[in-house]
C-alpha positions in Angstrom: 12.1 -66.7 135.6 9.8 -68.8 133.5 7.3 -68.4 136.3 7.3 -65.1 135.5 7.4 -65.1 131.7 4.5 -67.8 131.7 1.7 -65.2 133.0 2.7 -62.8 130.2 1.9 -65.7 127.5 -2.2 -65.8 126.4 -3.9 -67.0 123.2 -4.8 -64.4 120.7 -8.2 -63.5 120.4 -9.9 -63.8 116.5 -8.7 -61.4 114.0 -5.4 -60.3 115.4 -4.0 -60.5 112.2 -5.7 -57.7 110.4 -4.9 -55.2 113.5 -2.3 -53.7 112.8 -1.7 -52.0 116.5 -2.9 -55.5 118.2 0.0 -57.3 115.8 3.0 -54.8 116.6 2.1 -55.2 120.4 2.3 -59.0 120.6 5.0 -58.9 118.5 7.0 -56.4 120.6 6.0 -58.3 123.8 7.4 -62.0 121.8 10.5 -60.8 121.1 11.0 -59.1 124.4 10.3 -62.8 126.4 12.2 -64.3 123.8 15.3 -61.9 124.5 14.5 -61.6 128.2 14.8 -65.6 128.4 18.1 -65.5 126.3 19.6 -62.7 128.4 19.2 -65.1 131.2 20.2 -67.7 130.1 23.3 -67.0 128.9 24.6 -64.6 132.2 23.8 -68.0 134.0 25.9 -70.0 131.2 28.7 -67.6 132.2 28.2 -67.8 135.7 28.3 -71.5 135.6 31.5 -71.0 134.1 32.9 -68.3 136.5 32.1 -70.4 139.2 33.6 -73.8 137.9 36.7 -71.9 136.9 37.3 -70.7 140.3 35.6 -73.6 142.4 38.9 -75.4 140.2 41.3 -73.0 141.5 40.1 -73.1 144.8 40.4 -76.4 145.3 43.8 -76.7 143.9 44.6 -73.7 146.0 43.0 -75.4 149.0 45.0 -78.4 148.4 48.5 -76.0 148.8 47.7 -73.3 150.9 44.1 -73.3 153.4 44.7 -70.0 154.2 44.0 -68.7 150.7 41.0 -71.1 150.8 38.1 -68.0 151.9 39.7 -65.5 150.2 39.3 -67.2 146.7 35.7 -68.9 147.8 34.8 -64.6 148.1 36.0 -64.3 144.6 33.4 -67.1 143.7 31.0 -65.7 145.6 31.1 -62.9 143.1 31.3 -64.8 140.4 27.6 -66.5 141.2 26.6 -63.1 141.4 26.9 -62.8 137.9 23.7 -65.1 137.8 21.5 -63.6 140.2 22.3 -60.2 138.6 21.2 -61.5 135.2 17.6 -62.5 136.5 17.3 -58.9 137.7 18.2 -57.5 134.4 16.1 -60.4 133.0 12.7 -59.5 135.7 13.5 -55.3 134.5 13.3 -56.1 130.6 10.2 -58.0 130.1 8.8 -55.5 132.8 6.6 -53.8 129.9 5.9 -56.7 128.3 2.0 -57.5 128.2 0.4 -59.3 125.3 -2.7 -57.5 124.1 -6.1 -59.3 125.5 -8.7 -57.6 123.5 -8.7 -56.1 120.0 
């Protein structure tokens, strides 16, 4: 993802403070990397999560019954989808997100 959000990042050009239209654009396109980035970030805290909670109940599952041992690792494969569906949704928002070049 940061691959991504680093060729939307450029250095202003001179007097992009007293543009008014030049100073809402870069602002909307700051705040949409910044939220993009936290968007991902935290659907890949919660998939780190998901997937150590039921890695833990695999195991211990594992450990009384292998039969059960697939079924639950499908239930974590879901759950680390979580993750790769939040870089999607991450890739879609800063999608319209260009910082201005010229004034």
């Amino acid at each position: 993802m940061a691959i991504i959000l680093v060729g939307k990042v450029s250095s202003p050009p001179a007097g992009w403070d007293t543009n008014t239209n030049f100073y809402r654009q870069a602002l909307f396109c700051g705040f949409s990397v910044f939220w993009t980035g936290f968007s991902v970030g935290f659907s890949n805290l919660v998939c780190g999560i998901c997937v150590g909670i039921t890695g833990s109940g695999c195991a211990l599952s594992d450990a009384q019954e292998p039969e059960t041992f697939v079924k639950i690792l499908i239930v974590e494969i879901f759950g680390s989808a979580i993750g790769l569906f939040g870089v999607i949704v991450g890739i879609i928002q800063c999608g319209d997100s260009i910082f201005p070049k010229e004034l």
